[in-house]
C-alpha positions in Angstrom: 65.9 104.6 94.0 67.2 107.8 95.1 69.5 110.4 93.2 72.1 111.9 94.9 74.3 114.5 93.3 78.4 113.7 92.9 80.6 116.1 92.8 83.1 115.6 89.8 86.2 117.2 88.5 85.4 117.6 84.3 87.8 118.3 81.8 89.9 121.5 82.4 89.6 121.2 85.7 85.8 122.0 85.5 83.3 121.0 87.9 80.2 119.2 87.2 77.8 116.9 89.2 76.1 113.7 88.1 73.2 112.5 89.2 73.3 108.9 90.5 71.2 106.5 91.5 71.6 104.6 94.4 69.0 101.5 94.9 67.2 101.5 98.5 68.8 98.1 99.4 72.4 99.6 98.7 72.1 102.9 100.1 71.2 101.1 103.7 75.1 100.1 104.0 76.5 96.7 104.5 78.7 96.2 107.8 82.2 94.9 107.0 84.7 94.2 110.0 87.6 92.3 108.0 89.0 93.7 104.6 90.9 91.9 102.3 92.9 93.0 98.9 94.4 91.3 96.2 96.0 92.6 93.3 96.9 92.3 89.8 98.6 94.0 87.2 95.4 95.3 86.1 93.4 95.8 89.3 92.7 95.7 93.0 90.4 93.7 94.3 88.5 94.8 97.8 86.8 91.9 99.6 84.4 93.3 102.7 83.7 90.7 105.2 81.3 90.0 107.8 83.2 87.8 110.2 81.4 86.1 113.4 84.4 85.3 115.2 82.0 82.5 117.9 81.0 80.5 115.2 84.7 81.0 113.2 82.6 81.8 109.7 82.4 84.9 107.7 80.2 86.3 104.6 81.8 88.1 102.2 79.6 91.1 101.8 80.9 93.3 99.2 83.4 92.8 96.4 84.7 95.9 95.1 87.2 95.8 91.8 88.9 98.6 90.4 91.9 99.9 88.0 95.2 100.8 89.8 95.3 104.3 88.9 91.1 104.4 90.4 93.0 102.9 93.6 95.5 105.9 93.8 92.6 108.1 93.6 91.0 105.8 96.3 93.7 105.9 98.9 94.5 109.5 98.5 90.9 110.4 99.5 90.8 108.3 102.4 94.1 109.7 103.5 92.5 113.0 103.2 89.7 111.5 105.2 90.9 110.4 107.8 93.1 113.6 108.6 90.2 115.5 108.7 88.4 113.5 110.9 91.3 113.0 113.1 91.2 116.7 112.8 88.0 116.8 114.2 87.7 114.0 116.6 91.1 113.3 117.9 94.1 110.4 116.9 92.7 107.0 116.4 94.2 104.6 118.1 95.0 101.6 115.4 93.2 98.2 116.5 95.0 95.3 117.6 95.2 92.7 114.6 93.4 89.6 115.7 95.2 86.8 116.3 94.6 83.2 115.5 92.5 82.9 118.5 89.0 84.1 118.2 85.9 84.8 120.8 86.4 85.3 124.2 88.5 83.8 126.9 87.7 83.4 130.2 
């Protein structure tokens, strides 16, 4: 496991790091190229998916569930993500949603 200092805001507007730990097999990253959420009253739920669009199967690879005020907090920071890296590396151009047809044609 490896510890890896987060930066957090603290009461009064203080800020503080905590140390976390982060387990080898999770700080390798898990590929996700279909996103799905769901919702409830209480929370959001994030499905990341694996899907292999020649064999029309997917795995769902990560499951991530949170509060709705946690999900505000979420989108605004990729918001500001994204700026800045649009900032940095130019507009990205929006993918085309995939149809119902999948694989290649030819």
């Amino acid at each position: 496991m490896n510890g890896q200092p987060i930066p957090q805001t603290g009461p009064a507007g203080q800020s503080q790091q905590i140390q976390i730990k982060i387990e080898d097999s999770v700080m390798k990253g898990t590929y996700a190229n279909m996103m799905s959420v769901a919702h409830s009253k209480e929370e959001f739920v994030m499905d990341f998916l694996n899907v292999f669009p020649a064999q029309r199967a997917g795995i769902l690879t990560s499951r991530v569930i949170v509060s709705p005020g946690h999900m505000k907090r979420i989108l605004k920071a990729m918001e500001e993500n994204l700026k800045k890296y649009e900032s940095n590396f130019g507009k990205i151009e929006e993918a085309k949603v995939p149809g119902s047809e999948v694989g290649f044609r030819t």
